[in-house]
C-alpha positions as CSV (number, residue, x, y, z in Angstrom):
1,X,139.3,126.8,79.4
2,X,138.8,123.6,81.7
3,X,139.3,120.2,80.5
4,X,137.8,118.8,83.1
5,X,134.6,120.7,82.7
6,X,134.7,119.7,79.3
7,X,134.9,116.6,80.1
8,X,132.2,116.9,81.8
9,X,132.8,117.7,85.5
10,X,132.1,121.5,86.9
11,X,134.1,121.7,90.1
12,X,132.9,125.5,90.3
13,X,129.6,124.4,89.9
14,X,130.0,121.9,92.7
15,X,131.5,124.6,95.2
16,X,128.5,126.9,95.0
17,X,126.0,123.8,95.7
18,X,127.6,123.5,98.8
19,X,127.7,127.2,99.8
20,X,123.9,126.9,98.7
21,X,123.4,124.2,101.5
22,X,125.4,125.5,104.2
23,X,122.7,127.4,106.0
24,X,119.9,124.4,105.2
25,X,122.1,122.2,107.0
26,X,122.9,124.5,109.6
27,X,119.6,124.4,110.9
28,X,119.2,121.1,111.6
29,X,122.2,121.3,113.4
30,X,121.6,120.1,117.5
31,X,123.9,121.7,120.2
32,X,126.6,118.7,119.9
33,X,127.7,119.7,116.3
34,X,131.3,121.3,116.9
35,X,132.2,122.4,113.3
36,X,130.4,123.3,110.5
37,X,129.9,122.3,106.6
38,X,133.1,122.0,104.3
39,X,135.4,120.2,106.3
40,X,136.8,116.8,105.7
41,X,134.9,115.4,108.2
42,X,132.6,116.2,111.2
43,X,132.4,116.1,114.3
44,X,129.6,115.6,116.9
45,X,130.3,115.3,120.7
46,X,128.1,112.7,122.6
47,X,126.7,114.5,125.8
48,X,125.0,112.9,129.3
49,X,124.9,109.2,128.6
50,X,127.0,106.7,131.3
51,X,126.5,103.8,128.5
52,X,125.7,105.0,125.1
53,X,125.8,102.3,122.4
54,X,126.1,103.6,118.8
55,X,123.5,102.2,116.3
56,X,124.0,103.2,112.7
57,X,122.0,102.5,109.4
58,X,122.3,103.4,105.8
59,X,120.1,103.2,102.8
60,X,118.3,104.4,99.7
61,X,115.4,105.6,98.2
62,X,115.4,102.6,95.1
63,X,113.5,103.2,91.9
64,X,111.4,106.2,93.5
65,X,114.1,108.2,92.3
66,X,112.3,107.8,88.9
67,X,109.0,109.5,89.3
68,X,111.1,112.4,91.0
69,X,112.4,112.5,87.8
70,X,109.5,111.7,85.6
71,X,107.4,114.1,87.3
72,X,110.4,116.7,87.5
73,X,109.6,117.1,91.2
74,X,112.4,116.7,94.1
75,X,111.4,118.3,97.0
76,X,110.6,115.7,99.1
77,X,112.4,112.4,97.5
78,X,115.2,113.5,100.6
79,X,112.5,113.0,103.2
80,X,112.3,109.5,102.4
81,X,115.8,109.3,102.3
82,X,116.3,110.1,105.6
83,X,113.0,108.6,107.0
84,X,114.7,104.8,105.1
85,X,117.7,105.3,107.4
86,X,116.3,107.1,110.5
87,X,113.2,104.4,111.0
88,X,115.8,101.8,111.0
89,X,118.1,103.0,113.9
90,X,114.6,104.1,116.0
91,X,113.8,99.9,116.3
92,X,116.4,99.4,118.8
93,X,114.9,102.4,120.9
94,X,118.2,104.7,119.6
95,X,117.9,108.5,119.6
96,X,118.7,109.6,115.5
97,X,122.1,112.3,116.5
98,X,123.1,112.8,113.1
99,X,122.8,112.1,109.0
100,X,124.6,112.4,106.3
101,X,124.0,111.9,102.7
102,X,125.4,111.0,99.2
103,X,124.1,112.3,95.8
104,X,125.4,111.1,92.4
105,X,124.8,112.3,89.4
106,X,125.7,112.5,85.6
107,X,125.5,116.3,85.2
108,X,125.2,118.3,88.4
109,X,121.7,120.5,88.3
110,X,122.0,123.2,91.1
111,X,117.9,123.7,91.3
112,X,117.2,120.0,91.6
113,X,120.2,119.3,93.7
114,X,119.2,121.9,96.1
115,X,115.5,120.4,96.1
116,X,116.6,117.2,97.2
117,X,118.8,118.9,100.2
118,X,115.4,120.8,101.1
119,X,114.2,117.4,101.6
120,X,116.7,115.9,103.6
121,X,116.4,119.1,105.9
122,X,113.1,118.9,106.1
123,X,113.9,114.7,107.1
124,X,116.5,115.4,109.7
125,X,114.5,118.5,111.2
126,X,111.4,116.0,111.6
127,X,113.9,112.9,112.9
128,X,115.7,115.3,115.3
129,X,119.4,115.1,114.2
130,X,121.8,116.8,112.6
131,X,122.7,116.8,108.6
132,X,125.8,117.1,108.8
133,X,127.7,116.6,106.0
134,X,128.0,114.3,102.4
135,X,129.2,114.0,99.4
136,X,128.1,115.5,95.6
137,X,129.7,113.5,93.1
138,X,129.2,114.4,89.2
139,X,130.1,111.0,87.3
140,X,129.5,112.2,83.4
141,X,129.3,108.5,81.5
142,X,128.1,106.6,84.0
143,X,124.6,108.4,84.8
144,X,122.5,109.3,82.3
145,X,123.0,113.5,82.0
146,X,120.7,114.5,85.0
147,X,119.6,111.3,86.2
148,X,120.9,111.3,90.3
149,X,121.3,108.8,92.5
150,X,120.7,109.2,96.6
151,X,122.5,107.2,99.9
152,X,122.3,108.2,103.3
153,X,124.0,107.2,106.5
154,X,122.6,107.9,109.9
155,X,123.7,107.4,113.6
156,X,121.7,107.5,116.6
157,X,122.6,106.6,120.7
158,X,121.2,104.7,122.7
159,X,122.1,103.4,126.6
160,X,123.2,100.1,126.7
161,X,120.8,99.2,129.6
162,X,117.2,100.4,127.1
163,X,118.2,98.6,123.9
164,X,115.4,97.4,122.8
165,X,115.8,94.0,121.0
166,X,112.3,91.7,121.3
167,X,114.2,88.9,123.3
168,X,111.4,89.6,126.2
169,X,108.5,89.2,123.8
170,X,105.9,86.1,124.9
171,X,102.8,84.4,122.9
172,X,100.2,86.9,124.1
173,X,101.7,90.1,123.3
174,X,100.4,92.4,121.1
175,X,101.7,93.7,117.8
176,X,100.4,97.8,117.3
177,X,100.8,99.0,113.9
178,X,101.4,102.6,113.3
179,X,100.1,103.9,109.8
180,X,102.1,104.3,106.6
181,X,101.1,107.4,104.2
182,X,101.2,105.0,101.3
183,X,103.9,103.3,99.6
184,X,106.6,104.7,101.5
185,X,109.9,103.9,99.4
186,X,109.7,100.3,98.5
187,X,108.1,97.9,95.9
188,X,108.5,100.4,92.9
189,X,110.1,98.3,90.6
190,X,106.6,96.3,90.6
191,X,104.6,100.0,90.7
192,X,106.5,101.1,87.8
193,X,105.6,97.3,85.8
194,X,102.5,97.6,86.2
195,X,101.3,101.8,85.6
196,X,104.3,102.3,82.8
197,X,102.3,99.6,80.9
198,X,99.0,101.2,81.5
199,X,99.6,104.8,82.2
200,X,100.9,108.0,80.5
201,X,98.7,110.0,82.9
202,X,98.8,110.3,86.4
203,X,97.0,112.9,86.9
204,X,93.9,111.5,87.7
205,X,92.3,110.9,91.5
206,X,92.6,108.2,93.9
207,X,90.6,109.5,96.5
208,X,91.9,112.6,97.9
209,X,94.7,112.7,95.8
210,X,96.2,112.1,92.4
211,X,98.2,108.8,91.4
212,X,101.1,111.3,90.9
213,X,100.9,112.8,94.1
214,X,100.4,108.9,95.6
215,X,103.6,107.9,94.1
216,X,105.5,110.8,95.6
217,X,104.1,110.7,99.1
218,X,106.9,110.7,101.4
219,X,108.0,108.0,103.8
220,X,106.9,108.9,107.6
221,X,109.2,109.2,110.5
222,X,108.4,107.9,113.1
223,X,110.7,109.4,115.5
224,X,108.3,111.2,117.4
225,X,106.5,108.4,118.0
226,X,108.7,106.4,119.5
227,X,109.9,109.4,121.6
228,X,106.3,110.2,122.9
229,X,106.3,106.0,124.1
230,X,109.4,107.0,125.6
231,X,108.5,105.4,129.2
232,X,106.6,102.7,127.9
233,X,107.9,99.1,128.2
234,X,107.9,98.5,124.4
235,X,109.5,94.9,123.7
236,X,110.0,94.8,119.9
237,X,109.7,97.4,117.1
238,X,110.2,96.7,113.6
239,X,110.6,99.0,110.8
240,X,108.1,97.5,107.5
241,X,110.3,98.1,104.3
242,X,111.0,95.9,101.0
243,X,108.9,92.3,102.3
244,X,106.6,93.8,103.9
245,X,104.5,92.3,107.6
246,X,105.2,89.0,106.3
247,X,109.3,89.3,106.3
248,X,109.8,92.2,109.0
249,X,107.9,91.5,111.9
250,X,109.7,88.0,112.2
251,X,113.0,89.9,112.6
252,X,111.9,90.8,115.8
253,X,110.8,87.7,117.3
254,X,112.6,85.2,119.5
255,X,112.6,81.5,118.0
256,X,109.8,79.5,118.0
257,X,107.9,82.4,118.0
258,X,105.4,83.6,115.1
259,X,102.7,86.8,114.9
260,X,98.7,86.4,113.8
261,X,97.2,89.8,112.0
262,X,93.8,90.2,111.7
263,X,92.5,90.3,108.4
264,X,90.4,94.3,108.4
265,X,92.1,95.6,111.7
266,X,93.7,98.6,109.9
267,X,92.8,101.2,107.2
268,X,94.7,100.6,103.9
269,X,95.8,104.2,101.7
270,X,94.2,104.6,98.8
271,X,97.2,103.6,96.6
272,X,96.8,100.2,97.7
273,X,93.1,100.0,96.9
274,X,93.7,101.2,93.5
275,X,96.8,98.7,92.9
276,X,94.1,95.5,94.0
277,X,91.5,96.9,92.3
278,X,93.2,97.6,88.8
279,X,95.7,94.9,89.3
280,X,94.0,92.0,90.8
281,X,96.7,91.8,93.1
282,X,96.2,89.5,96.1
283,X,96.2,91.5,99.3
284,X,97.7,87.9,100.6
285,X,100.3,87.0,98.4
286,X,101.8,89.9,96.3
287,X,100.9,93.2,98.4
288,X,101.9,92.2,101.8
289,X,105.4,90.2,101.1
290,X,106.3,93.6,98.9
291,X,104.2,96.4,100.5
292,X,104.0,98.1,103.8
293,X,99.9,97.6,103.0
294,X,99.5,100.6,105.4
295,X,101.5,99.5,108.5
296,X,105.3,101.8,108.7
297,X,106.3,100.6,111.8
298,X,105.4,97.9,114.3
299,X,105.4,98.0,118.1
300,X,105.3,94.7,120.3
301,X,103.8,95.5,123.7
302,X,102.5,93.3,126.8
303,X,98.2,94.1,126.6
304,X,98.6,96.0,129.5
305,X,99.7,99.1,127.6
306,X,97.4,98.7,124.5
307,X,94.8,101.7,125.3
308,X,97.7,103.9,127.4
309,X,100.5,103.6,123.4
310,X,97.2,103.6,121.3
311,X,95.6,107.1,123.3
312,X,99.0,108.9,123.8
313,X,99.7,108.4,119.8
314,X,96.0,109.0,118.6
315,X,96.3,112.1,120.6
316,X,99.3,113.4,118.7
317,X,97.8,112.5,115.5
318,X,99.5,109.3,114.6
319,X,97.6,107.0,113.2
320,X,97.8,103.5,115.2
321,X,96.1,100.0,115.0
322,X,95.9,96.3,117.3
323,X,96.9,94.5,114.2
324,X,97.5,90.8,116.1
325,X,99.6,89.4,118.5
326,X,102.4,87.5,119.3
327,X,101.5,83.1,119.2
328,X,103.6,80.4,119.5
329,X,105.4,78.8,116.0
330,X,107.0,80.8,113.0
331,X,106.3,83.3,110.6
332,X,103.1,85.9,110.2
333,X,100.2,84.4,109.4
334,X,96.9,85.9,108.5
């Protein structure tokens, strides 16, 4: 007899999730990894860099976490989790080394918990860096039975010399969008508002695929595509989370400086269609101060390069746009 099992806590259970992950995280693991799972910490030697600078990020997956629960699926709510963190660090040109993660829950499922790390594999495999530890913590009384919560915590490198920071963007340059596969991880708390009111179904299309499958679209990384621009003078990149174009694009601009979209210039997924269509939303006002609208990640680059970042991505099947360019004031504007 345990009390503290009965109390809710199954330390055995915990023990054989991580055996369970050991070898998933082992194969993400890059050559600079010097100790394996279990430890109290890890370790991860930096190799061939005269100036590296260390650029760390960390972040959730918000209220997505409940249609992986609604819809019982959990597979790829990790992939988001590390694309949140991982498209962060890429902005400053930094190479994604390693990631670790933190799941909470009230009752510790081994199949669901197990999904999730599939998903973070999958993330970290696709990112290029190492999963390399975390933490499971079972907290019976303060989440709801199986209800889970996700963190994640990544660090990449970079050499001092090729930060990239937009202080050498001018009025004139232009502003390349790269294409989001829908909602990404943010603005769910207004999703949820507005289907939990009107839905009970989601299993009906929105062109090619089902609401359900819409919701639960995971967040692209867009490591390789900042890799393959590798020798490209990029100026600015910004990664488009919770505020959309309108409130991360200006993160990257010196002051005095603002950005002009062009109204049509890229292809919005069908989940935004069907959210302005069913919603009256205003593509203005509401979608792109809380949505992505399409756009994951921006890139600022002098015109020269347009056709040379725009052929080199299209011909490694990443989706990317001119969506405006760089004028003299403040703010986006469109």
């Amino acid at each position: 007899m345990s009390l503290y099992k009965d109390s809710g806590v199954d330390i055995q259970m915990g023990n054989k999730v991580v055996d369970n992950l050991k070898d998933l995280a082992k194969s993400t693991f890059r050559p600079e990894v010097l100790n394996s799972i279990g430890g109290f910490n890890s370790l991860f030697k930096l190799k061939n860099y005269t100036n590296p600078v260390l650029v760390s990020g960390t972040d959730g997956v918000g209220t997505k976490l409940k249609y992986a629960n609604i819809f019982n699926k959990h597979d790829t709510i990790g992939i988001d989790l590390v694309a949140m963190c991982v498209n962060d660090i890429l902005t400053c040109g930094a190479d994604p080394l390693f990631f670790l993660d933190y799941f909470a829950t009230g009752k510790l499922d081994e199949e669901t918990h197990l999904d999730v790390i599939k998903g973070i594999t999958a993330g970290c495999i696709d990112a290029g860096c190492s999963l390399i530890g975390g933490e499971t913590a079972e907290m019976p009384g303060f989440y709801h039975n199986n209800d889970y919560d996700l963190a994640g915590f990544a660090v990449g490198v970079v050499e001092q010399q090729d930060i990239i920071n937009g202080s050498t963007i001018i009025p004139g340059d232009l502003v390349i969008g790269l294409a989001s596969s829908g909602l990404h991880s943010n603005g769910y708390s207004l999703v949820r508002k507005l289907l939990d009111n009107n839905y009970e179904d989601y299993d009906f299309s929105i062109g090619d695929i089902t609401l359900k499958e819409a919701l639960l679209t995971p967040t692209i990384i867009y490591s390789k595509a900042v890799k393959l621009l590798k020798d490209i003078k990029i100026k600015g990149m910004a990664h488009i989370t919770g505020g959309g174009l309108m409130e991360n694009i200006p993160r990257i601009l010196p002051n005095g400086y603002g950005v002009s979209l062009k109204r049509g210039s890229w292809r919005y997924p069908d989940i935004f269609n069907f959210l302005i269509s069913k919603f009256n939303l205003n593509d203005d006002k509401e979608l792109l101060t809380v949505f992505n609208c399409g756009i994951g990640f921006v890139l600022v680059i002098d015109p020269y390069y347009e056709n040379i970042v725009k052929e080199l991505l299209f011909s490694n099947y990443i989706e990317a746009f001119t969506i405006g360019k760089v004028v003299s004031g403040y703010n986006v504007t469109i």
